[in-house]
C-alpha positions in Angstrom: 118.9 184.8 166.2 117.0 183.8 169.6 116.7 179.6 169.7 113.2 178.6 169.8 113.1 175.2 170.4 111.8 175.0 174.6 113.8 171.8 175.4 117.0 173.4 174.1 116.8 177.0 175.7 115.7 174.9 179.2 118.8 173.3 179.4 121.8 174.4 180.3 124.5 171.7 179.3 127.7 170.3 180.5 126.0 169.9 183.5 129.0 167.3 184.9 131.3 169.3 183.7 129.8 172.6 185.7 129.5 170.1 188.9 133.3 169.1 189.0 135.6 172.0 190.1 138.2 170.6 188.1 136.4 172.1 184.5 136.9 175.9 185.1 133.8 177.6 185.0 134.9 180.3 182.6 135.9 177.6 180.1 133.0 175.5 180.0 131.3 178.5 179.5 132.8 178.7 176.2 132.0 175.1 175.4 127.9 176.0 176.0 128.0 178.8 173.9 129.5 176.5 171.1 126.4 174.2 171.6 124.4 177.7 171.4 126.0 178.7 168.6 125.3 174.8 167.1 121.7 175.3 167.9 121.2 178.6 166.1 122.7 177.2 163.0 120.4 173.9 163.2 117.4 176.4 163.4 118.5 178.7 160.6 119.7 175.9 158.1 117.0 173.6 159.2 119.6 170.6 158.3 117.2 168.2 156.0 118.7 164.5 156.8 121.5 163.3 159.4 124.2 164.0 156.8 123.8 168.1 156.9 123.2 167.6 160.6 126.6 165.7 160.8 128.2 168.5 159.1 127.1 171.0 162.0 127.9 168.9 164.5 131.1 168.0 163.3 132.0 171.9 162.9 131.2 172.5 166.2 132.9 169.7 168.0 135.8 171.1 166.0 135.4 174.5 168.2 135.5 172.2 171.2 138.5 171.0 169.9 140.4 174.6 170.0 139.4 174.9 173.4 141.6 172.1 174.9 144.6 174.5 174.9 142.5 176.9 177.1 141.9 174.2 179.4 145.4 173.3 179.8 146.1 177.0 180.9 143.2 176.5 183.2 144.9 173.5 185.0 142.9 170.8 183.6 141.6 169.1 180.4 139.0 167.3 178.5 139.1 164.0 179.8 136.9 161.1 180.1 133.9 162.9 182.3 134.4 166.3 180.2 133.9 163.8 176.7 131.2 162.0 178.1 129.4 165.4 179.3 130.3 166.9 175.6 129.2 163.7 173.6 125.9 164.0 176.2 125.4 167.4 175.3 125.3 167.2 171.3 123.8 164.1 171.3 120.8 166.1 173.4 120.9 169.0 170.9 120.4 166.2 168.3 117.2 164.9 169.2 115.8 168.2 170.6 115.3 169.0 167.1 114.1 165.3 166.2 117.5 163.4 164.9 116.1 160.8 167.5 118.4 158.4 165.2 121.9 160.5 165.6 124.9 158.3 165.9 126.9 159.9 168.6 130.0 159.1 167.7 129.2 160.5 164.3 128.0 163.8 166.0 131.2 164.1 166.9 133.4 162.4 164.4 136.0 165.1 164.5 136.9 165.3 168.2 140.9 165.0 168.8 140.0 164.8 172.5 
């Protein structure tokens, strides 16, 4: 399912995390299309209140969560600019499709990073 919503398909994401050679590009790449991925849901379920959004958010940061390992092998890790980039990143997805009252920490409640 193609995303519709313009503000979402014009931004690319994890844009620190791209800018800092220490996040391997191939990686981070995997963490966009789990946003992607995030924002094809929110279209197709058309989450009703903050609670069904939570429950998408929550999934995907849960995919975000498998890829530490990956960058591990890669020579780095999701530290404090890659969580600030990722916590960006949903919390942009959130209010592209009008959660303007998303609590970010609550986006991504189930974060082990």
């Amino acid at each position: 399912m193609p995303i519709t919503n313009q503000q979402v398909t014009e931004d690319s994401f994890l844009h620190q995390m791209y800018a800092d050679e220490y996040f391997p590009n191939h990686v981070v790449d995997k963490g966009r299309a789990i946003l992607l991925r995030l924002c094809e849901r929110i279209e197709a379920e058309q989450p009703a209140d903050l609670s069904a959004l939570y429950v998408l958010t929550q999934a995907a940061t849960e995919e975000f969560n498998l890829l530490e390992s990956e960058f591990e092998a890669a020579g780095s890790e999701i530290e404090t600019v890659a969580r600030e980039d990722i916590a960006e990143s949903f919390w942009l997805v959130a209010t592209a499709y009008g959660f303007t009252d998303a609590d970010v920490e609550e986006l991504i409640a189930t974060r082990d990073w």
